[in-house]
C-alpha positions as CSV (number, residue, x, y, z in Angstrom):
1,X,-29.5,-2.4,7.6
2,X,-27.4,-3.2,10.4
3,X,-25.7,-6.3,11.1
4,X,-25.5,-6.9,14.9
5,X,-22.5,-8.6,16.5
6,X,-24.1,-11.9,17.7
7,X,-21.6,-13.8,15.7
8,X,-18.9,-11.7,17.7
9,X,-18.0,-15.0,19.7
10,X,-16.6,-16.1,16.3
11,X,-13.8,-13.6,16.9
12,X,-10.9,-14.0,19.5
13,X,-9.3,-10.8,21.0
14,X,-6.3,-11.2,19.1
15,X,-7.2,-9.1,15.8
16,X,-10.5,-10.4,16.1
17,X,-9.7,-13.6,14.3
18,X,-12.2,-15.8,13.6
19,X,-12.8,-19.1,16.2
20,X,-10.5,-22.0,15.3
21,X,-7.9,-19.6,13.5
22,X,-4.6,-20.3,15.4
23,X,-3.0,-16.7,15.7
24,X,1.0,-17.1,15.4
25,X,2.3,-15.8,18.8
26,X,4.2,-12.7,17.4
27,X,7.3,-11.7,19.1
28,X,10.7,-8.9,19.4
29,X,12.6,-11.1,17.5
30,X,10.0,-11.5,14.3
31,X,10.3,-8.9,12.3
32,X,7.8,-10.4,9.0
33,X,6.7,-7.8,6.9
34,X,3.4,-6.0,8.1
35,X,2.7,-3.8,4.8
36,X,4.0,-4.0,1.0
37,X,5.1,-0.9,0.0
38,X,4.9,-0.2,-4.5
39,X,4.6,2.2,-7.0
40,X,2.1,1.9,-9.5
41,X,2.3,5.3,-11.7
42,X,2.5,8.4,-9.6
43,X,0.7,6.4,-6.7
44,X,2.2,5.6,-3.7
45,X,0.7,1.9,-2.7
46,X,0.7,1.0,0.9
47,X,-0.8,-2.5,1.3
48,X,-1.7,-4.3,4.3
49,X,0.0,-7.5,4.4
50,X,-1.2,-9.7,7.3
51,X,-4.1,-11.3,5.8
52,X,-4.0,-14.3,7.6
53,X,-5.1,-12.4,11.4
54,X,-7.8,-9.9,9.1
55,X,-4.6,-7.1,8.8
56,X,-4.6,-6.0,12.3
57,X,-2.4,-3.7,13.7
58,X,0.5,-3.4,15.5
59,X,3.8,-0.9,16.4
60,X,5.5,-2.5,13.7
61,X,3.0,-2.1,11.0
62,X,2.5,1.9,11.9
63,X,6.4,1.8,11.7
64,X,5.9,0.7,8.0
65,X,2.9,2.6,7.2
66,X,4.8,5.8,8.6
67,X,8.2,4.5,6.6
68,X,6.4,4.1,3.2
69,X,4.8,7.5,3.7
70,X,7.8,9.2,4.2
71,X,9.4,7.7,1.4
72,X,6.7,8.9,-1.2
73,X,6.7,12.6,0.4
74,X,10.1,12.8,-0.5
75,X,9.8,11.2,-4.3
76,X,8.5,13.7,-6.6
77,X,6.9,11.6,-9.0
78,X,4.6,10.1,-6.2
79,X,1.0,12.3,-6.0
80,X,-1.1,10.2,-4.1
81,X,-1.0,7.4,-1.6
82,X,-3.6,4.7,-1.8
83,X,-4.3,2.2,1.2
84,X,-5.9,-1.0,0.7
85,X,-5.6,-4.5,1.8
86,X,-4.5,-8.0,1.1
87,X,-7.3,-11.3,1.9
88,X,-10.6,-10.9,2.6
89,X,-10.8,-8.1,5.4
90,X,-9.1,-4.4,5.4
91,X,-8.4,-4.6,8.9
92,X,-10.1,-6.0,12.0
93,X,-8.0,-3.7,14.9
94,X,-5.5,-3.7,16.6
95,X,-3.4,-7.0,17.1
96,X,-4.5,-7.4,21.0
97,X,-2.1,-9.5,21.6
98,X,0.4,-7.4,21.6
99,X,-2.1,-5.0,23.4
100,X,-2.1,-7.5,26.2
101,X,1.6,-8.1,26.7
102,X,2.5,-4.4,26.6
103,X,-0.1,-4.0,29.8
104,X,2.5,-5.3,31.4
105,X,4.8,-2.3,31.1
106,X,3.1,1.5,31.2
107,X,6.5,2.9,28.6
108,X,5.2,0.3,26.1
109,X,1.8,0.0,26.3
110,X,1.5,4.5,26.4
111,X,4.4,4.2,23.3
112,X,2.1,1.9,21.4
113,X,-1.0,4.3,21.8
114,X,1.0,7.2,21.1
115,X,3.1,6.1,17.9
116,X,-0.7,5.0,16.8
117,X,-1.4,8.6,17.2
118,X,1.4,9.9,15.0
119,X,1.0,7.8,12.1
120,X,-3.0,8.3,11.8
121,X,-1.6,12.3,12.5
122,X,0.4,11.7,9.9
123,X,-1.2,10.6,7.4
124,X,-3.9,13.5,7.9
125,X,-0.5,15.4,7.8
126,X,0.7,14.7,4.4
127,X,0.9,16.8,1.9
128,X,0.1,14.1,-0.7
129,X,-3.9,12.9,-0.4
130,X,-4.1,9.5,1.1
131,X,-7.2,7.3,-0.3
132,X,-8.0,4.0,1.7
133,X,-9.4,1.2,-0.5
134,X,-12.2,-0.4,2.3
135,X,-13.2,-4.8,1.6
136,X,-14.7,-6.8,3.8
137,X,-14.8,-5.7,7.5
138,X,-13.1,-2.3,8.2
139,X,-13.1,-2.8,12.5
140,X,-12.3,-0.5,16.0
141,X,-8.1,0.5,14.6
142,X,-8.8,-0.7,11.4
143,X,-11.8,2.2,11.4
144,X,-9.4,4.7,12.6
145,X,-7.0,3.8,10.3
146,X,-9.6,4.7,7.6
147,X,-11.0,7.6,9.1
148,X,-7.4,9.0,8.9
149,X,-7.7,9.2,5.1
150,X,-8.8,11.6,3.1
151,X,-11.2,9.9,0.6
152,X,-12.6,6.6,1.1
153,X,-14.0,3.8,-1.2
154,X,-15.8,1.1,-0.1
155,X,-16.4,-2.7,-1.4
156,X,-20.5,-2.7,-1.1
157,X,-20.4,-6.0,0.8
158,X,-17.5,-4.0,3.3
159,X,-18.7,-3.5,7.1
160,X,-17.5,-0.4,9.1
161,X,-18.0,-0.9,13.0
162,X,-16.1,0.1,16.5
163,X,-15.6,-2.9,18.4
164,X,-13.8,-1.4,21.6
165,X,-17.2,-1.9,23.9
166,X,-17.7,-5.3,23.0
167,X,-14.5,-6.2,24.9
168,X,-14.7,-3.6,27.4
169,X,-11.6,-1.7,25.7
170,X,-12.0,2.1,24.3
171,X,-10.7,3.6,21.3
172,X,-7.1,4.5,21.5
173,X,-5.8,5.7,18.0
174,X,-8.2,8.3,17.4
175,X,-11.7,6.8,17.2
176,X,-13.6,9.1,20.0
177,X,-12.5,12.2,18.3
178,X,-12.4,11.6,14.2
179,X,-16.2,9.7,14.5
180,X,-18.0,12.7,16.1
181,X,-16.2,14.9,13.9
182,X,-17.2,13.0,10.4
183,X,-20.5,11.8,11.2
184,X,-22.1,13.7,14.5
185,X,-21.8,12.7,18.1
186,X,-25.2,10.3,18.2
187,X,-24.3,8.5,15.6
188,X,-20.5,8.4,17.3
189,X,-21.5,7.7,20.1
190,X,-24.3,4.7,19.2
191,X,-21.8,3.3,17.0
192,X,-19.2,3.0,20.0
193,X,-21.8,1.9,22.4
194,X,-23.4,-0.9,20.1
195,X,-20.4,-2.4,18.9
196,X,-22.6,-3.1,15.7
197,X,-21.3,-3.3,12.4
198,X,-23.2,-1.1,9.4
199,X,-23.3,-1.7,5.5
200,X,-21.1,0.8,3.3
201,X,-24.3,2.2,2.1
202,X,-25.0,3.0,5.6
203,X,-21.4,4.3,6.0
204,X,-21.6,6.7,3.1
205,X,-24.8,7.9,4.6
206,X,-23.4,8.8,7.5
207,X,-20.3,10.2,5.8
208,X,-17.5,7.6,6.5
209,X,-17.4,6.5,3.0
210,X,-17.0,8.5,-0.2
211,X,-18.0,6.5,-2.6
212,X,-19.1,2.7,-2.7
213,X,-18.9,0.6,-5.8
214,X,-19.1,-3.1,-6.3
215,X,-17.1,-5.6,-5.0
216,X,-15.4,-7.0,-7.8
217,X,-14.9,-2.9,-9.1
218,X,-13.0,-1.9,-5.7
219,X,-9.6,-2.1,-6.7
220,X,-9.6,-0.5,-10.2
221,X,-12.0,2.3,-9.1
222,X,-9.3,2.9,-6.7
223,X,-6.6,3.1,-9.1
224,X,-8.6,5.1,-11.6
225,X,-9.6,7.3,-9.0
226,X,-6.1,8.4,-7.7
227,X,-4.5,8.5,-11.6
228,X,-7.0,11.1,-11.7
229,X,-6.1,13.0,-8.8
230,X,-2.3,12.9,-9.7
231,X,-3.0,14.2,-12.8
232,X,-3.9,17.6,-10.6
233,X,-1.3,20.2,-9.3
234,X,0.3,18.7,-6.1
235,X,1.4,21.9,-4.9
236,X,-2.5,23.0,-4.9
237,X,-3.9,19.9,-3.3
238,X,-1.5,20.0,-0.7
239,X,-2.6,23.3,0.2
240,X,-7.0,23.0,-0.4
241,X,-6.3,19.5,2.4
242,X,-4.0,21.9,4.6
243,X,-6.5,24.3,4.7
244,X,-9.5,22.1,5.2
245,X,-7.8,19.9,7.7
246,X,-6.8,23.3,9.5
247,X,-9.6,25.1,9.3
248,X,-11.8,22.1,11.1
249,X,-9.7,23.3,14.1
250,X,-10.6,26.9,14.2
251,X,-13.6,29.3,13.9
252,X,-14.8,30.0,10.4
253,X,-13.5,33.3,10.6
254,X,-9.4,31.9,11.5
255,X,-10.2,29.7,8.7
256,X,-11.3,32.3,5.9
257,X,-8.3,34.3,7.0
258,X,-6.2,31.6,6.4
259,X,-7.6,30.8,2.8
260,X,-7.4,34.5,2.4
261,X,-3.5,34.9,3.1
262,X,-2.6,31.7,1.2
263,X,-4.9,31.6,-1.9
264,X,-3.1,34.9,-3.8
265,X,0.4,33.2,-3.2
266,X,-1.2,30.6,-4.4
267,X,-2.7,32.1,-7.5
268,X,0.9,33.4,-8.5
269,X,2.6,29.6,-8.9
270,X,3.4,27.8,-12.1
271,X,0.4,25.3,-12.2
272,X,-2.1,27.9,-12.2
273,X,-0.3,29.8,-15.1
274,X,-0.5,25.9,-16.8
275,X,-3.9,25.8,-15.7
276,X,-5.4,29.5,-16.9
277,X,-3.3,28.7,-20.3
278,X,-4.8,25.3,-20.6
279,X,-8.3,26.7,-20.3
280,X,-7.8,29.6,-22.5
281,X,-6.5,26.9,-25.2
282,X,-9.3,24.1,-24.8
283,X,-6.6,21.7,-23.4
284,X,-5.9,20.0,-20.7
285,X,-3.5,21.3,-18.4
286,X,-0.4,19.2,-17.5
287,X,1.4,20.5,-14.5
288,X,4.9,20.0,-13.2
């Protein structure tokens, strides 16, 4: 079922906030923590943290987002990133009012698009998988954000929707390319046009969402989910989502030659020596 937006007029353009929430005018000089940054095991957490404007976006938060990322590249015991969000909403979009003071200058406004563009790029980048955690409404840059990701759980009561139309913006971080490409153009393109929000059963339908569980379940399934992926060899994953990611750009036949050339490299490393033993032994494998 869809949910239409007729109670869009309870959202102002800044984040879309809901009517009678006083947004705090953010400016150069405040410099308040966007995202929390943890460890929890060998997952990298990298939380949202503005839950009082719904977690939306701006250059600082993809400056933290792209800071925290780096920082668990580069720490071996870190096998996974997992996204998720503080309060009741993952993220709502982009914080437009910073949107609409940066229209003021081209340099800023085309830097804010573009650094958008290198985080989400980023992220798909990484060698580590990144899961996103999806509660409550997942909106316009708060759906790019998550379609950025590699895996994605949703909350069952969570809400995925593209709310550039309703305001007569269009999708700058990504959303007119990665939509088409995970769930087909009509879909894309009537989820852009209608500005309506659909359930997460609808979402993992269509392919936006992995998995859903229930509400109260989100945040452990998450957790349990990426312990289990850390327990797998990194230097593998890395290479199965660089391949994937890769191959999506190319024909089928670039892209079996790629697997080709990298798999018997591949098949010479440490972990897969771990991995043959372990099955040969009954066991389970425990790699580097």
């Amino acid at each position: 079922m869809f949910i239409m937006m007729n109670s869009v007029l309870d959202f102002c353009v800044s984040g879309w906030q809901p009517r009678g929430h006083r947004a705090k005018e953010w400016n150069g000089m405040d410099r308040e923590a966007r995202t929390a940054a943890s460890r929890d095991g060998r997952i990298g957490v990298i939380e949202l943290a503005r839950p009082t404007v719904f977690n939306c976006l701006s250059v600082q938060s993809y400056d933290e987002i792209l800071a925290a990322l780096r920082d668990f590249e580069g720490d071996p015991a870190i096998r996974v990133v997992l996204i998720r969000a503080q309060g009741k909403h993952f993220c709502t979009g982009a914080e437009l009012g910073e949107v609409k003071r940066m229209r003021a200058e081209d340099t800023a406004l085309r830097h804010f698009i573009a650094h958008g563009h290198a985080v989400l790029c980023a992220l798909e980048a990484s060698p580590l998988p990144v899961v996103a955690a999806v509660h409550g409404l997942c909106l316009a840059g708060g759906l790019e954000l998550a379609m950025a990701c590699d895996v994605v759980l949703a909350a069952a009561s969570a809400r995925f929707g593209d709310q550039h139309a309703q305001f007569g913006l269009v999708p700058g971080w990504g959303g007119t390319q990665r939509l088409p490409r995970l769930v087909g153009l009509r879909r894309a393109l009537d989820l852009m046009f209608s500005a309506r929000w659909i359930e997460a059963t609808e979402a993992e339908r269509w392919g936006l969402v992995n998995q859903v569980v229930a509400d109260e379940a989100l945040q452990d399934a998450a957790i349990e989910y990426c312990r289990a992926i850390a327990e797998r060899s990194a230097p593998g994953l890395a290479l199965m989502k660089q391949l994937a990611r890769g191959g999506l750009e190319d024909s089928l036949a670039e892209g079996l030659a790629q697997e080709a050339s990298a798999v018997v490299p591949a098949l010479l490393t440490p972990d897969v020596e771990e991995g043959l033993a372990a099955f040969e032994g009954r066991r389970k494998p425990v790699f580097g």
